[in-house]
C-alpha positions in Angstrom: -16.0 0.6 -18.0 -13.6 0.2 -20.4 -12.5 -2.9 -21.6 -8.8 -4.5 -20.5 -6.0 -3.9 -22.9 -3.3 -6.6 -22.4 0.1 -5.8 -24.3 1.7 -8.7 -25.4 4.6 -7.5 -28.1 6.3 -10.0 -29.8 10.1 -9.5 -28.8 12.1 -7.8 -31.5 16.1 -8.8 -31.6 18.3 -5.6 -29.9 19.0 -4.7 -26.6 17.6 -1.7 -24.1 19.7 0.8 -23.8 23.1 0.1 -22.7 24.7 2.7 -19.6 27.0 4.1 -21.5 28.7 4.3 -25.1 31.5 1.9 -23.5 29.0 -0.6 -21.8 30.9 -2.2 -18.9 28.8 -5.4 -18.7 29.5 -7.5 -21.9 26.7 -9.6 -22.7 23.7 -7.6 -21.3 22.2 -4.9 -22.0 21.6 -2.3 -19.3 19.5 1.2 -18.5 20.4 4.2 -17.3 18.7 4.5 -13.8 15.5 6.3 -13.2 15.7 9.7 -10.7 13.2 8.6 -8.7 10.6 6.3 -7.7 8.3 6.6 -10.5 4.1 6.0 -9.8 2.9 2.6 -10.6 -0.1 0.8 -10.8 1.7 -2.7 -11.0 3.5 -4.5 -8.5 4.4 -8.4 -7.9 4.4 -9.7 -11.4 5.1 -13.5 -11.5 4.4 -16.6 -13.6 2.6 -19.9 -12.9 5.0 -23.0 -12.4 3.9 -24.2 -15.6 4.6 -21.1 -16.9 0.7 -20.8 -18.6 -0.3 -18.2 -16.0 1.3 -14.7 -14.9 -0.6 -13.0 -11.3 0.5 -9.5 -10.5 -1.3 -6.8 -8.3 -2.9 -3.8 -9.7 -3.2 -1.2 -7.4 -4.8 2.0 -9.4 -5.8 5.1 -8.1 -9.5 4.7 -7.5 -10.1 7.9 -5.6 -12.6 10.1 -7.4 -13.3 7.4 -9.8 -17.7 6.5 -10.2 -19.0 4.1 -7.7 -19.0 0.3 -8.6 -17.0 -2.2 -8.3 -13.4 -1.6 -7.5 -10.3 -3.5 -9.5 -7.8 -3.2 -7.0 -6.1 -6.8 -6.1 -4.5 -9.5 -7.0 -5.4 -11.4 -10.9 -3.9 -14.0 -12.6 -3.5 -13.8 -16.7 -4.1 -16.6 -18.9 -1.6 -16.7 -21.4 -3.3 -18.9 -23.6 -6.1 -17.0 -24.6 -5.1 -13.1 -23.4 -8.1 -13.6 -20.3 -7.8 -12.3 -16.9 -9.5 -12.8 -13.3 -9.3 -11.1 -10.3 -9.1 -13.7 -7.3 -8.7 -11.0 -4.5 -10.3 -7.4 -5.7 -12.4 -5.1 -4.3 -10.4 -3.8 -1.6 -10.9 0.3 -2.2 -10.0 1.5 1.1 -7.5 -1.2 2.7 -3.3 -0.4 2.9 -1.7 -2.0 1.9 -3.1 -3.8 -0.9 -2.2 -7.9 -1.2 1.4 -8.1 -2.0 4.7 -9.9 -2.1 3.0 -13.1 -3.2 4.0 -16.1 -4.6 2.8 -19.6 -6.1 2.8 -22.8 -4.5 5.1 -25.5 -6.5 2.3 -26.8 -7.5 0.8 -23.6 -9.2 -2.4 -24.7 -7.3 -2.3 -21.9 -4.6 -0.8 -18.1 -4.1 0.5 -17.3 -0.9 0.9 -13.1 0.0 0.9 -10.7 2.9 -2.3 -7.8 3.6 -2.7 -6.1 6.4 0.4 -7.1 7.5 -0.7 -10.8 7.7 0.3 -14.3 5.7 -2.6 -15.6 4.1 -2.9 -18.1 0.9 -5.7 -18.7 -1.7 -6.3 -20.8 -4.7 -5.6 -19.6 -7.6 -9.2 -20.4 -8.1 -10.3 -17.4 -5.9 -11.3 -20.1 -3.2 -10.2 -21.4 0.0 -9.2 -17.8 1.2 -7.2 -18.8 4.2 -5.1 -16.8 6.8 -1.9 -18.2 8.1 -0.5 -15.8 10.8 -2.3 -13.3 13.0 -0.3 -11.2 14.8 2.9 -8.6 14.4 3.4 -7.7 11.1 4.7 -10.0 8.5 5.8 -9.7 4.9 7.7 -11.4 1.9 6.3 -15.2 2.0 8.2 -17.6 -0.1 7.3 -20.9 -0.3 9.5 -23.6 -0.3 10.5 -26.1 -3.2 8.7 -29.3 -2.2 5.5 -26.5 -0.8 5.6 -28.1 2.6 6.7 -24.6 4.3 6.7 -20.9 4.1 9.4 -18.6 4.9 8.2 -14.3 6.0 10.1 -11.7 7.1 8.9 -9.7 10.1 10.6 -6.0 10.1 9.8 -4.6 13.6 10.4 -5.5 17.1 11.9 -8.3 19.3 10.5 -10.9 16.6 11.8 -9.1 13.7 13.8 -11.4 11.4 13.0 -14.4 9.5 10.1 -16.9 10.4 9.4 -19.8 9.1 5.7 -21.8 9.2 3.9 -25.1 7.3 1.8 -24.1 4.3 -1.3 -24.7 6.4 -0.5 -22.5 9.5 1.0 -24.6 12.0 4.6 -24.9 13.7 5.4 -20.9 13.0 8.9 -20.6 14.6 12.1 -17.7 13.8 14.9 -18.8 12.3 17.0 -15.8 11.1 17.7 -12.3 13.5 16.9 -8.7 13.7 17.2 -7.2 9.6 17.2 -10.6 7.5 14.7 -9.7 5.6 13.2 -10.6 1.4 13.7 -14.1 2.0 14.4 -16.8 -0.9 14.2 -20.1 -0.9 17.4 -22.5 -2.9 15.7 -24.4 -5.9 17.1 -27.5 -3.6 15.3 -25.8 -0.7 18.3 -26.6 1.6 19.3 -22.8 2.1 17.9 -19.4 1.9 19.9 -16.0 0.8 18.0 -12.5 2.5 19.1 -8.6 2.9 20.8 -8.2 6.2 22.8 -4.8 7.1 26.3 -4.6 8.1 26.7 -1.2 9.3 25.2 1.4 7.5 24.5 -0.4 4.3 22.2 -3.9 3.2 24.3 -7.2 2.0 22.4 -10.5 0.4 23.6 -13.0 2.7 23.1 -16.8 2.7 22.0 -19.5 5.8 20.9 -22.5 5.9 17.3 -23.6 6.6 17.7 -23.5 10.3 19.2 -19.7 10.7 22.9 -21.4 11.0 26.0 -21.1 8.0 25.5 -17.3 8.0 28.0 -16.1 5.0 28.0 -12.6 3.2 27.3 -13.0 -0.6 27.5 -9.2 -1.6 28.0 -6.6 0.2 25.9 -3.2 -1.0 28.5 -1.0 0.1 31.1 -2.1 -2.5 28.5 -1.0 -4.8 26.9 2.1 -3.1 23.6 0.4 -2.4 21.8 2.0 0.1 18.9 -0.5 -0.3 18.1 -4.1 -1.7 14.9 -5.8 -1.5 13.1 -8.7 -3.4 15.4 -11.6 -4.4 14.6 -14.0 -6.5 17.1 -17.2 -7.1 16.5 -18.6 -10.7 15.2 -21.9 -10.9 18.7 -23.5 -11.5 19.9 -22.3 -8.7 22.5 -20.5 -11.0 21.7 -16.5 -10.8 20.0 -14.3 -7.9 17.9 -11.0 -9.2 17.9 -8.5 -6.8 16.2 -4.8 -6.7 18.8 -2.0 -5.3 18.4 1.4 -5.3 21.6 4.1 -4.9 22.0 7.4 -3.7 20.0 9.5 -6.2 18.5 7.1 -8.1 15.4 4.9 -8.2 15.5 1.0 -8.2 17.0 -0.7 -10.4 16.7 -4.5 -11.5 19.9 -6.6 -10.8 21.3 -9.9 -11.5 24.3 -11.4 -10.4 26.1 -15.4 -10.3 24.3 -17.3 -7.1 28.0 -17.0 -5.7 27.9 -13.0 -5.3 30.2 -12.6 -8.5 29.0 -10.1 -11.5 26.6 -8.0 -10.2 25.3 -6.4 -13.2 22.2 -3.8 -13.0 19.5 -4.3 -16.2 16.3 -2.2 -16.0 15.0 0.8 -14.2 12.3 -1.6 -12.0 11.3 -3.8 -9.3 9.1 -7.1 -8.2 11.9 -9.0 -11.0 11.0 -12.6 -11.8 12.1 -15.0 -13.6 10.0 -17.1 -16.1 10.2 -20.8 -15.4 13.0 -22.2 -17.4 14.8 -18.8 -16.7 14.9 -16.8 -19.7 13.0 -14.2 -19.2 12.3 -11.7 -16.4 9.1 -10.1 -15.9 9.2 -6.6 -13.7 7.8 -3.4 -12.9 9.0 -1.0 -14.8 9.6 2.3 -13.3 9.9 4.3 -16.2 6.8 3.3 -18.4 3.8 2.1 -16.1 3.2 -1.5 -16.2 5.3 -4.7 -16.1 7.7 -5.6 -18.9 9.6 -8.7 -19.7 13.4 -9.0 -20.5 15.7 -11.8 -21.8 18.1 -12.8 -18.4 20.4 -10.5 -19.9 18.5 -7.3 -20.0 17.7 -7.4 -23.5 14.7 -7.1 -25.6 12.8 -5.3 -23.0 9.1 -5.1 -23.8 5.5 -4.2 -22.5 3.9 -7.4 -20.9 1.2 -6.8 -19.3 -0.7 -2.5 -19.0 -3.0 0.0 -19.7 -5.2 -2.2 -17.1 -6.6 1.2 -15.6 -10.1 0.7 -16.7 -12.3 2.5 -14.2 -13.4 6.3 -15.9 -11.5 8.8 -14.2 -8.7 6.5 -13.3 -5.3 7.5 -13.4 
C-alpha cells in the first residue's frame, strides 16, 4: 500500500483564471467551466466547527485492485499534524457510498445519508447510529443549536423536506414536492432549498415550519438547468451554490444571502465554507481532489489528493 499523500500548498497571492479578458465580476476571480462532469474520487469536503479538522468522502475505484482492506468512506483530516482516519470505510460493494454529511455544532458528531438512509456517528468512529428507515432520504443539515436535522426526500408522496431531532425522534415534512439541498440560517430561524418553477430550479427561502415561501434566484435568469448543495456562510451573509448549464459541467457559485450577485468561481462541487468564512473548500472537477479558494475565487489550490493508495487504483 502506498502511503497517503496530503497536499497542503501554501496559498500564493493571484487569482484563478478569470472568464474572460474583460472579467465581468470585479473582485473575484472566476474559471471557465468544465465540458463535462469530470471523474472524481472526492466528494463532501467540509471543516470541523473549530475549524482543526476537514472530513470528506473518498470514493476510489477499487475494482480490480488486490484483496485487503478497502478505503472507500468517510475520514476526517487533522490539520495539525497532516494525519488522517477513516471513521466509516470498508464499504467495497455498497451504492452509494456515505454522503452529503455534515458536522454537528458541536464538531462532536457527523451526520450523512447511505443507502438512502440518515444515520450519524462520532467523529470518533463510535456510536454508529441510524436515524430514519424508510423511503429514501438525502442532504442532512443539522441545525445551529444541533437540536434537529433537516433531509430532503426526492421521490414520491413524501418527497420534499423533512425535518427530525438529532436522536431520531419526532420525524415530520415541512417543505413540498422538489424542495430539495436544504440549509439551515446561521440564526436557525429559516432554511433556503432548490425548488423548480417550471422547467428550471430556483433557491428559495421558508421559514422553519414550511411557511414564508419566497423565490431568492431564479435559475432561469441565468440558464441553470440544475442547482444543488447550498451552503449559507456562517454570517448569514453569502449562499454558495453548485449549478450546472446547458453544456457544461458544475460550477461553484456564490451569491449575497438576498439573491443579488450571483457570481460563478470554480469548475466544482460539494463548496464549503471554512469557519470564519474565508475560504471554500470543493471538489474540483478539473484536477481530481478537493481544493480551497479565498470567498472570492481566488488563490485556488490543491487541499487535500493523491489519496488513491490501493495498487492498481485509479
Amino acid at each position: 500500500m502506498r502511503r497517503l499523500v496530503l497536499v497542503l500548498l501554501v496559498l500564493v497571492a493571484g487569482c484563478g483564471r478569470v472568464l474572460n479578458r474583460n472579467n465581468p465580476y470585479p473582485g473575484y476571480c472566476t474559471e471557465d467551466p468544465g465540458s463535462v462532469w469530470e471523474i472524481s474520487h472526492y466528494t463532501d469536503g467540509a471543516f470541523s466547527p473549530d475549524g482543526n479538522k476537514v472530513a470528506f468522502v473518498y470514493t476510489g475505484n477499487p475494482y480490480g485492485n488486490p484483496s485487503g482492506p478497502d478505503t472507500i468512506g468517510l475520514y476526517i483530516y487533522e490539520l495539525s499534524d497532516g494525519s488522517f482516519r477513516g471513521i466509516f470505510t470498508g464499504y467495497l460493494y455498497t451504492f452509494p457510498v456515505p454522503h452529503d454529511f455534515d458536522f454537528s455544532p458541536d464538531g462532536e458528531w457527523i451526520v450523512f445519508s447511505w443507502g438512502k438512509q440518515i444515520w450519524k456517528v462520532k467523529v470518533n468512529g463510535d456510536s454508529l447510529t441510524q436515524l430514519t428507515f424508510s423511503g429514501e432520504n438525502f442532504y442532512p443539515r443539522w441545525s445551529p443549536d444541533g437540536r434537529k436535522t433537516v433531509f430532503h426526500v426526492p421521490l414520491g408522496d413524501s418527497a420534499g423536506i423533512w425535518m427530525i431531532n438529532s436522536d431520531g425522534s419526532g420525524k415530520h415534512k415541512i417543505g413540498q414536492w422538489g424542495w430539495n439541498y436544504p440549509d439551515w440560517s446561521p440564526d436557525g430561524g429559516h432554511l433556503i432549498f432548490v425548488d423548480w418553477e417550471g422547467n428550471h430550479p430556483v433557491i428559495a427561502y421558508a421559514d422553519t415550519s414550511g411557511e414564508g415561501y419566497r423565490i431568492l434566484l431564479d435559475g432561469g435568469d441565468l440558464d441553470i438547468i440544475q442547482i444543488e448543495v447550498l451552503n449559507y456562510s456562517p454570517d448569514g451573509s453569502k449562499i454558495l451554490f453548485v449549478a450546472q448549464r446547458p453544456g457544461e459541467g458544475p460550477m461553484v457559485w456564490v451569491m449575497d444571502a438576498d439573491g443579488s450577485n450571483p457570481v460563478p468561481l470554480a469548475a466544482g462541487s460539494a463548496a464549503n465554507w471554512s469557519p470564519r468564512g474565508e475560504k471554500i473548500i470543493y471538489t474540483s472537477r478539473k484536477v481530481d481532489g478537493i481544493w480551497i479558494m479565498d470567498k472570492n475565487g481566488c488563490n485556488k489550490a490543491p487541499f487535500i489528493g493523491d489519496f488513491n493508495f490501493l495498487k492498481g487504483g485509479d
